[in-house]
C-alpha positions as a LaTeX table, in Angstrom:
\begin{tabular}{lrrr}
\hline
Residue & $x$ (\AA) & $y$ (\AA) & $z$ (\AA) \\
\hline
Unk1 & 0.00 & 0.00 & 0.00 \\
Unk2 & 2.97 & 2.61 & 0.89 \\
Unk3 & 4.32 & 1.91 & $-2.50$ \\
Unk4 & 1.24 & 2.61 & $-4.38$ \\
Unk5 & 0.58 & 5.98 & $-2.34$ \\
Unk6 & 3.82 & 6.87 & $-3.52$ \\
Unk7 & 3.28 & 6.38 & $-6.98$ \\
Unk8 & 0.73 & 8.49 & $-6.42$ \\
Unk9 & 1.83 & 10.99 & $-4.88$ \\
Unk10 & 5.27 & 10.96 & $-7.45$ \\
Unk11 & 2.56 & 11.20 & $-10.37$ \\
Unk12 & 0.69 & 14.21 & $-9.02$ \\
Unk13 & 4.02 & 15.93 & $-8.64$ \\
Unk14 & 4.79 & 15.14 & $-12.13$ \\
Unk15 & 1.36 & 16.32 & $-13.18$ \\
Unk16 & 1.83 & 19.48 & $-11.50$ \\
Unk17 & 5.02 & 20.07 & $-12.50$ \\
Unk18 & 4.03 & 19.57 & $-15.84$ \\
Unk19 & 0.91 & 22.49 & $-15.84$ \\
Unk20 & 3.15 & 25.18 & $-14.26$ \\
Unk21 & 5.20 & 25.01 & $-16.96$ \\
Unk22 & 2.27 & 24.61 & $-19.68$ \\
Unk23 & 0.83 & 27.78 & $-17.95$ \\
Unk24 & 3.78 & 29.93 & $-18.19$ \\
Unk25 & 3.44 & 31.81 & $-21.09$ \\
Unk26 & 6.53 & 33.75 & $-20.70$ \\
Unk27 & 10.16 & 32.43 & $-21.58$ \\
Unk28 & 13.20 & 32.83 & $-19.03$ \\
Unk29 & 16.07 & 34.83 & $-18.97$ \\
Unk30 & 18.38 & 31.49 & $-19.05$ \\
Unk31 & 16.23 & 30.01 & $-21.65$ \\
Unk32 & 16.88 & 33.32 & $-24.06$ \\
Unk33 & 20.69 & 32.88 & $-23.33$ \\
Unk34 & 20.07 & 29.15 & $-24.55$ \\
Unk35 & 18.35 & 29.98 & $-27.83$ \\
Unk36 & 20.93 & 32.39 & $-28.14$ \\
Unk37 & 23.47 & 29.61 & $-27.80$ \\
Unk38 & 21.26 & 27.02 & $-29.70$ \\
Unk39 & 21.38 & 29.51 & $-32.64$ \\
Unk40 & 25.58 & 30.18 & $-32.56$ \\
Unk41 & 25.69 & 26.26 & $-32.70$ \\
Unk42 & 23.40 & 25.47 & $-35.36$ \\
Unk43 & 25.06 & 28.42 & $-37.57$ \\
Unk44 & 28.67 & 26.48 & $-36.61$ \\
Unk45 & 27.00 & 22.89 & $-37.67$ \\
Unk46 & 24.42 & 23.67 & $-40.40$ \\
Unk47 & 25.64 & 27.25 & $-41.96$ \\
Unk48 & 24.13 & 30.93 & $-42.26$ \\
Unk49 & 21.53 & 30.25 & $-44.85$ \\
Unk50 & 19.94 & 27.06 & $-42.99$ \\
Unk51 & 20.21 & 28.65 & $-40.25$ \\
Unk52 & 18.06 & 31.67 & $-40.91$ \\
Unk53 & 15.42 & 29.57 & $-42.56$ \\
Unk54 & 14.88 & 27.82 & $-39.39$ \\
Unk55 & 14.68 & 31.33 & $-37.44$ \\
Unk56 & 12.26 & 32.40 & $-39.93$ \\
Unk57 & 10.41 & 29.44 & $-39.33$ \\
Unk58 & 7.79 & 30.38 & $-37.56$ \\
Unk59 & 7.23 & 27.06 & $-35.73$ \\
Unk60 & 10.61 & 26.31 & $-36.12$ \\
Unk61 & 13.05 & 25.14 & $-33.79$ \\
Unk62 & 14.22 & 28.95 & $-32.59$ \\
Unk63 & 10.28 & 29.37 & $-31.15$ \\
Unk64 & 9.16 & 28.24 & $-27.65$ \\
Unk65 & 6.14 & 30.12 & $-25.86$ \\
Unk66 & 6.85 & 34.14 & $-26.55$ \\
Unk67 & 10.57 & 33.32 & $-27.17$ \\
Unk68 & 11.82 & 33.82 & $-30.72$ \\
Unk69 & 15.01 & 34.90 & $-32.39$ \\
Unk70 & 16.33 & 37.72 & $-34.38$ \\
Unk71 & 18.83 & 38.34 & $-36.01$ \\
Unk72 & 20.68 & 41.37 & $-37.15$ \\
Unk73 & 23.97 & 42.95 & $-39.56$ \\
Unk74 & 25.89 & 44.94 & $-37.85$ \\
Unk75 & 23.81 & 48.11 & $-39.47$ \\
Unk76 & 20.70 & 46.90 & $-38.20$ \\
Unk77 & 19.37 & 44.96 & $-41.15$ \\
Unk78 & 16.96 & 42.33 & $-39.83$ \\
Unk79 & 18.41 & 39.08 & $-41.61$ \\
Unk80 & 16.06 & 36.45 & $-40.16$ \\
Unk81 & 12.91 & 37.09 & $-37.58$ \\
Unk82 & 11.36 & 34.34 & $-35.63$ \\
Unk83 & 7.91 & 36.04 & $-34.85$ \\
Unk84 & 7.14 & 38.46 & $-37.70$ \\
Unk85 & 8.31 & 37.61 & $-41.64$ \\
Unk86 & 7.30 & 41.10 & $-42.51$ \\
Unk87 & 10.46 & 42.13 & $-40.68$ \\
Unk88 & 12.43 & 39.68 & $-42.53$ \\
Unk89 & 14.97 & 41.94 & $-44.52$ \\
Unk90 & 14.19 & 45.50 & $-43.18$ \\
Unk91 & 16.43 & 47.93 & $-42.25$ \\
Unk92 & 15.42 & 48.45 & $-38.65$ \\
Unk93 & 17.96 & 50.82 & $-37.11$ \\
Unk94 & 15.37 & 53.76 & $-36.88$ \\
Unk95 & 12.42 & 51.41 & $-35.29$ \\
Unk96 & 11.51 & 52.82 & $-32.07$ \\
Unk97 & 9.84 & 51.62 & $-29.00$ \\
Unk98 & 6.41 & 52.97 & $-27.84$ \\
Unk99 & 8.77 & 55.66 & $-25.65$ \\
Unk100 & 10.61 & 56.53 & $-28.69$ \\
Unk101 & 13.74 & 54.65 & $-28.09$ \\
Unk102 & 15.39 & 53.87 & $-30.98$ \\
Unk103 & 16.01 & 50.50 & $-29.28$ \\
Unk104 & 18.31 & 48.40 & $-32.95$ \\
Unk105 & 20.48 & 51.71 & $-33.04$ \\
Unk106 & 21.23 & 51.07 & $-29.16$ \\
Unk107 & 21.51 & 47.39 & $-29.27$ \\
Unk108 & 23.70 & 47.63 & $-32.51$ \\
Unk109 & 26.28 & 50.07 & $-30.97$ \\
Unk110 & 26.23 & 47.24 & $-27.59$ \\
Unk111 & 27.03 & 45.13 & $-29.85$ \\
Unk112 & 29.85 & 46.38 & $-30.99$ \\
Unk113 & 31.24 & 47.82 & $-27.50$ \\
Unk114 & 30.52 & 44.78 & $-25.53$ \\
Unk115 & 29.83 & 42.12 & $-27.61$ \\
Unk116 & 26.93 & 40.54 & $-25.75$ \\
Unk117 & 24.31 & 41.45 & $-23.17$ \\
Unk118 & 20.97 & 42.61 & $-22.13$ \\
Unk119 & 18.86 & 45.43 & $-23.18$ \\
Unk120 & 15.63 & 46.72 & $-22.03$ \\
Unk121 & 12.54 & 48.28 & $-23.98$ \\
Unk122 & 9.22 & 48.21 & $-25.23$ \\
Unk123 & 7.49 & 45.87 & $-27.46$ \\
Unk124 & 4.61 & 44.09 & $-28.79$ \\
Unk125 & 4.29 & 40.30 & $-27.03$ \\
Unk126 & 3.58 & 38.15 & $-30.11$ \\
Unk127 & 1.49 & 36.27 & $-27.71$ \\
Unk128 & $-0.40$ & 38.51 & $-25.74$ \\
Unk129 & $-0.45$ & 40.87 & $-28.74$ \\
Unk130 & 0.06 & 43.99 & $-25.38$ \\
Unk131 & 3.03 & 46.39 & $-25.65$ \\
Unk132 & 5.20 & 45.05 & $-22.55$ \\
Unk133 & 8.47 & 45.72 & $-20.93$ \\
Unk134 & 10.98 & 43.42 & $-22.53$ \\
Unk135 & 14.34 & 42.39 & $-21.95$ \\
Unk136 & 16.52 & 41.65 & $-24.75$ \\
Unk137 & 20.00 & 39.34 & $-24.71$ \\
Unk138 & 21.91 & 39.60 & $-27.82$ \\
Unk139 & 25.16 & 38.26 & $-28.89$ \\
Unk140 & 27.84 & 39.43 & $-31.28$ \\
Unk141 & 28.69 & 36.69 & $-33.44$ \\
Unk142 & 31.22 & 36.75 & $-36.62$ \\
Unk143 & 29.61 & 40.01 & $-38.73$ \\
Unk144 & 26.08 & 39.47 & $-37.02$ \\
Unk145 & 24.19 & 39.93 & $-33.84$ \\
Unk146 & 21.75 & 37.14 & $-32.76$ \\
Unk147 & 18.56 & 38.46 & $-30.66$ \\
Unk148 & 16.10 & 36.36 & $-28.27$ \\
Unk149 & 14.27 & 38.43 & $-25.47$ \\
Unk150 & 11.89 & 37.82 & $-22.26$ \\
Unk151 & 8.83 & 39.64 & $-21.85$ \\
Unk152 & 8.46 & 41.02 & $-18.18$ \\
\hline
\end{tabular}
């Protein structure tokens, strides 16, 4: 009997467990740094160009929750986007933020003073479809800068 009330008890852990994260609609700092990472790697395996299909993909592999990747030249071109193909191929160093930040220009010159990091601003959750605060990490990598924020 004790070993069945723990297999019980171990199951509605599991179950849980398991909602929480089905719940949370909103992607983690680490897990940004991740796809981040995930990106760098698949660009070292598989090449630019298969690369930025899969980003563009939007079901791809580069998507999880409100979690998606961009990715930028170092002039602010948008090269691949992971939530909206319009921006696939725009110039976006003069986009601003609902406060008027011109938020690409900023995270272009980070990029190029410190390589990687975070960034915060104002943007439209592809999931909520609200303007939120959000928190981007970006990472210098070769001639590009890779993209994946958190919504706050």
């Amino acid at each position: 009997m004790l070993k069945f009330v723990r297999m019980v008890v171990a199951g509605l852990v599991f179950l849980l467990g398991a909602s929480s994260h089905a719940q949370n609609a909103h992607g983690t700092a680490p897990e940004a740094v991740a796809m981040v990472q995930k990106v760098i790697a698949s660009i070292k395996a598989n090449g630019k160009e298969k690369t930025f299909a899969d980003v563009n993909n939007l079901q791809g592999p580069f998507r999880d929750r409100d979690l998606y990747v961009t990715i930028n030249d170092m002039n602010g071109k948008n090269l691949a986007h992971g939530a909206n193909a319009k921006m696939q191929g725009k110039d976006l160093m003069d986009l601003k933020d609902a406060d008027g930040k011109l938020f690409v220009r900023e995270r272009m010159e980070l990029a190029k003073t410190k390589g990687k990091g975070w960034q915060d601003y104002k943007f439209v959750n592809p999931v909520s479809k609200q303007i939120e605060q959000k928190s981007m990490y970006f990472e210098k990598y070769e001639d590009i800068v890779i993209n994946c924020g958190i919504y706050k």
